[in-house]
C-alpha positions in Angstrom: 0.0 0.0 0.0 1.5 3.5 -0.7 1.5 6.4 1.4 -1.1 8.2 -0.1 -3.6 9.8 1.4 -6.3 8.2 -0.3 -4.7 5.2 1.2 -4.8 5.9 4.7 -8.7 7.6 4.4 -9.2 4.3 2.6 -8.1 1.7 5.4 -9.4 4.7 8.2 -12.7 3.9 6.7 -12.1 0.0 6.5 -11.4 -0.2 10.0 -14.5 2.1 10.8 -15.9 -0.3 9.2 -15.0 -3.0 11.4 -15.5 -1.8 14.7 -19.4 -1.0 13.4 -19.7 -4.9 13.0 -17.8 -5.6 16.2 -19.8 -3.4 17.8 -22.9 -4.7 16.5 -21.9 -8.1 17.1 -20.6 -7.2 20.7 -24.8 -5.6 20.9 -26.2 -9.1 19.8 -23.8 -11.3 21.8 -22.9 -9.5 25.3 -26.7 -9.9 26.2 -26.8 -13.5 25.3 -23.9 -14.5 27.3 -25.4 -13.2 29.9 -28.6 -14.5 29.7 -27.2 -18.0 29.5 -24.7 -17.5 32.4 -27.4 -16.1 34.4 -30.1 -19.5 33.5 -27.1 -21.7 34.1 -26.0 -20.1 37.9 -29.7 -19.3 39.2 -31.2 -22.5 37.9 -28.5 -24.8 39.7 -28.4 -22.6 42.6 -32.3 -23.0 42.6 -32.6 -26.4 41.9 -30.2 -27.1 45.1 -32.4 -24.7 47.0 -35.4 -27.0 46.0 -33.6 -30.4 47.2 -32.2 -28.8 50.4 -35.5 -28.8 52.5 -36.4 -32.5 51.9 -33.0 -33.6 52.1 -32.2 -31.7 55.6 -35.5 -31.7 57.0 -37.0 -35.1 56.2 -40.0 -36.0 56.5 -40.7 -33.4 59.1 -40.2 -30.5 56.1 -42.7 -32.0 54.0 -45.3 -32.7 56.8 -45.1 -29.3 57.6 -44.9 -27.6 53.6 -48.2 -30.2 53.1 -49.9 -29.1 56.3 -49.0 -25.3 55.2 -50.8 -25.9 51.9 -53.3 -28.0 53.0 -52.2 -30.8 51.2 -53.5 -34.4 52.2 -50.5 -36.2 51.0 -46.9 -34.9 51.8 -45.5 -37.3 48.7 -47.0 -34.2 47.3 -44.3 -32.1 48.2 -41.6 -33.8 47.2 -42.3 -34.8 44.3 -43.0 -31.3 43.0 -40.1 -30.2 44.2 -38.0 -32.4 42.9 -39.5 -32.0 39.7 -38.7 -28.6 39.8 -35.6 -29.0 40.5 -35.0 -31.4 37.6 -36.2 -29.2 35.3 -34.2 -26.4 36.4 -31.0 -28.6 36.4 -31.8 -29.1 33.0 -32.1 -25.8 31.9 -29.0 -25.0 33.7 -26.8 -28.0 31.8 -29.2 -26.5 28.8 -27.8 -23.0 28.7 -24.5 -24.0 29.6 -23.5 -26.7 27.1 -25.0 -24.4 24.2 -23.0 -21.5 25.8 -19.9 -24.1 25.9 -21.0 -25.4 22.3 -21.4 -21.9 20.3 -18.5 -20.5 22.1 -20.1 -17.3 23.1 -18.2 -16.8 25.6 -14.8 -16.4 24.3 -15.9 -15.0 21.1 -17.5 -12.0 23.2 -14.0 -11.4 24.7 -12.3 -11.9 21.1 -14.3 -9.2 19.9 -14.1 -7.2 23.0 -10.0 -7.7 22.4 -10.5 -6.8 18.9 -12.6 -3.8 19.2 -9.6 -2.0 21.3 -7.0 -3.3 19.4 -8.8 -1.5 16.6 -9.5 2.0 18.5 -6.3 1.9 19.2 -5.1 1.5 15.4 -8.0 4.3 14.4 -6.4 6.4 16.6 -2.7 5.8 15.7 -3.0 6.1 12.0 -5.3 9.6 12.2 -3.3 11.1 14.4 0.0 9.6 11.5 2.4 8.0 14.0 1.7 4.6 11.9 2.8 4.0 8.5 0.0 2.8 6.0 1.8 -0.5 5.3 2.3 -1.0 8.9 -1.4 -0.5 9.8 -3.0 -2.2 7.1 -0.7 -5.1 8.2 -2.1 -4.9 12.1 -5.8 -4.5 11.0 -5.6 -7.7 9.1 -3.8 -9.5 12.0 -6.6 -7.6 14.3 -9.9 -8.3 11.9 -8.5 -12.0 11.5 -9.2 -12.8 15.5 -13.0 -12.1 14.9 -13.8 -14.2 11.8 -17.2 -14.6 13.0 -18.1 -11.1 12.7 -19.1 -10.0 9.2 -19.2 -6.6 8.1 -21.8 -7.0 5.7 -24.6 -8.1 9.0 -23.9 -5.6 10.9 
């Protein structure tokens, strides 16, 4: 790549280009990861919760939940908490093997990574203390961590 300026507006604009998908990725993703991180920790935390009072109070807990709900039969109780607690243990393996599966995780943080490698580039090349040649060859090595992200869905 010369030194033109043409050449440096043009790759200026690339990388603006770049960080508007990252960005817009980042938007999509960030939310996600969280949603599945928080199913996974409050649906295993609550699905312990549910198995805790049978399993430390006995029959004496579920005597006392049935009475409480005026339940005839305390086989009631348990059994609907333990259901509850198995399906909340399997949304919890749920959300965390497809968070495990898909990667989200780590591709959040590559693009995180990327997004200030890129500001930083943006920065350095308007401001001219980076030679085209040399930031052309950083924004390929920078763009090339986030493969996932495609300018063109932004």
């Amino acid at each position: 790549m010369s030194e033109a300026p043409d050449a440096r507006q043009l790759l200026s604009t690339r990388i603006d280009e770049k960080q508007q998908a990252v960005r817009a990725y980042l938007a999509r993703e960030r939310p996600r990861r969280n949603r599945l991180s928080n199913v996974s920790i409050v649906g295993s935390g609550l699905a312990a919760v549910l198995t805790a009072g049978p399993a430390v109070g006995g029959t004496g807990f579920t005597h006392a939940v049935a009475k409480l709900f005026s339940l005839g039969d305390d086989s009631i109780v348990w059994r609907v908490l333990c259901l509850l607690a198995v399906v909340l243990s399997v949304a919890a393996a749920l959300a965390t093997n497809f968070a495990t599966s898909r990667s989200v995780a780590d591709r959040v943080s590559a693009a995180e990574t990327c997004n200030a490698q890129l500001e930083g580039l943006a920065v350095s090349l308007d401001i001219g203390h980076i030679d085209v040649d040399e930031a052309f060859k950083l924004y390929q090595q920078y763009a090339g961590q986030v493969p996932f992200v495609d300018a063109a869905h932004a």
